[in-house]
N, C-alpha and C positions, 0 to 999 in steps of 0.2 A: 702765444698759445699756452705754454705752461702757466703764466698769470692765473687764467682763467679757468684752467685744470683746477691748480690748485684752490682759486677760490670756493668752485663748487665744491672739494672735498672739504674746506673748512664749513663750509654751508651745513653739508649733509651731518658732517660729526658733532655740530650746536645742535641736531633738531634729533627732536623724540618724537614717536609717530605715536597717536594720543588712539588714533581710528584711520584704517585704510579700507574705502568701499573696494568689494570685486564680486565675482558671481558666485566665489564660497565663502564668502566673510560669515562669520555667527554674528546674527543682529539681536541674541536671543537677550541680551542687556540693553537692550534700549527699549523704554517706554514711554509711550504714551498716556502725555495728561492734560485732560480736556476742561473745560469750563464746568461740563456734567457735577465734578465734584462739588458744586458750590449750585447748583441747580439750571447751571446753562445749558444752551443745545450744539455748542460744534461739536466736530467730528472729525478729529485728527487719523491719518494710517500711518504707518510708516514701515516699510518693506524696501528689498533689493527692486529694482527693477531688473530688465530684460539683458540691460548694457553691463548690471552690476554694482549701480550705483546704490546711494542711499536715497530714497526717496519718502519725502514727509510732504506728504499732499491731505487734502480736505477740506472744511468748509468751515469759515466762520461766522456764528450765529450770534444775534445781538439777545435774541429771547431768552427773558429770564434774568434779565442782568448778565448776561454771558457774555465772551467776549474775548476768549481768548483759545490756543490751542499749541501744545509745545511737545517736544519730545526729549528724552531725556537717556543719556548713557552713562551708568553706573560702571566703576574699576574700583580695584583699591586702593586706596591711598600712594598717589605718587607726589614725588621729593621734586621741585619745580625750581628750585633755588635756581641761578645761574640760566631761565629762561627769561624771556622777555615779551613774547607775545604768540599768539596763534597765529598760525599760517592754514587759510582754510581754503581750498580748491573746492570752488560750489557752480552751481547755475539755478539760481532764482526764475523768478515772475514777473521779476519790475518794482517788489512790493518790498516793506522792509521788514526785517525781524529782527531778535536779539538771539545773540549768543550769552548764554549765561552759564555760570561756573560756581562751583558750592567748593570752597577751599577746605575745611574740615566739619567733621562729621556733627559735633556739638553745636554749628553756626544756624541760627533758623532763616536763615537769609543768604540770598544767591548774588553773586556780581554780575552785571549786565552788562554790553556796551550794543550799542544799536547799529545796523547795516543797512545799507540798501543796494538789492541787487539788481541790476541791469536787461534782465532773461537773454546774458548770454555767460560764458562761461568765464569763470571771475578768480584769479587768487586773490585772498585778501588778508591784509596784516593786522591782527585787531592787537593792540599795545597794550598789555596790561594792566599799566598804569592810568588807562584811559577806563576801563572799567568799576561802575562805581556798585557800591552797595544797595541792594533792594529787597523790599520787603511786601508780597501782595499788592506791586502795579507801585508802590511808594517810596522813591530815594530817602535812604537814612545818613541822616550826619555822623556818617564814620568815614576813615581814608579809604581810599580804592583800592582794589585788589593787590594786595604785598606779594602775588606770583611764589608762594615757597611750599606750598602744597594744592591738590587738587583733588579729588575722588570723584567728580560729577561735571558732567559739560551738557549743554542743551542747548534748541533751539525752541523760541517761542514769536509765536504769530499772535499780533491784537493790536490792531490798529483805528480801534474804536468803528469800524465796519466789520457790516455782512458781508465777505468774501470767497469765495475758493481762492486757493493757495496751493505752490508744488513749488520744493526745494531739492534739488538736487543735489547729492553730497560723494565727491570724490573722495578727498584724503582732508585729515585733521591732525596739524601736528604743530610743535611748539619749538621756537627756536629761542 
């Protein structure tokens, strides 16, 4: 039994909590950004719901060349050295999305890595190093995510359909 005491507190003391949903959370740093900008028609929300969660639901439209819908939480710049991956507590749709991350402010390009969720309630380890460079929908020949800084994390839906979509979001943290 102390084994396992102990491991969870070494658990707890590697992880930094990035975002924790509940029914007071301030979501007032997270935004949505839709297809719209470039002349699409989805229609991304995203709000607490009723449980407290984080909920990014809405519809994705192909019109217009459209075709995607993502949401996005701005911090400042945190020190990530000595992490190794997110640890994301979600419940999906069944459908997949990316978790994407802008490591410093000067980069015009986000790191991706792609998920697929279940529609039931899911932690999931997305490894740093498994996250690659992207640029408007286009993987770039550079290395993947060096994990030693972060200001930006998101979630984007575009899976080349017309869809609804709802992601549900407990806790985002990095260990």
């Amino acid at each position: 039994m102390p084994s396992v005491f102990f491991f969870s507190l070494i658990t707890i003391l590697k992880s930094s909590m990035i975002f924790d949903f509940n029914k007071t959370a301030d979501i007032s740093k997270w935004r949505v950004t839709d297809d719209v900008v470039m002349g699409g028609r989805s229609n991304g929300n995203f709000q607490l719901n009723a449980e407290g969660y984080g909920l990014f639901s809405g519809k994705v439209s192909l019109e217009n060349n459209g075709g995607f819908s993502s949401v996005r939480y701005y911090f400042p710049q945190k020190e990530t050295t000595g992490f190794s991956k997110f640890v994301i507590r979600l419940k999906g749709d069944g459908k997949q999305y990316q978790l994407r991350v802008k490591a410093m402010q000067d980069e015009y390009f986000d790191y991706i890595i792609l998920f697929a969720t279940t529609g039931e309630w899911q932690t999931l380890e997305l490894p740093f190093d498994k996250m690659v460079p992207s640029f408007r929908g286009q993987l770039l020949n550079r290395p993947p995510f060096p994990g030693t800084s972060m200001l930006e994390i998101g979630f984007l839906i575009g899976n080349k359909k017309a869809e609804s979509f709802a992601l549900e979001l407990d806790e985002i943290l990095i260990q």
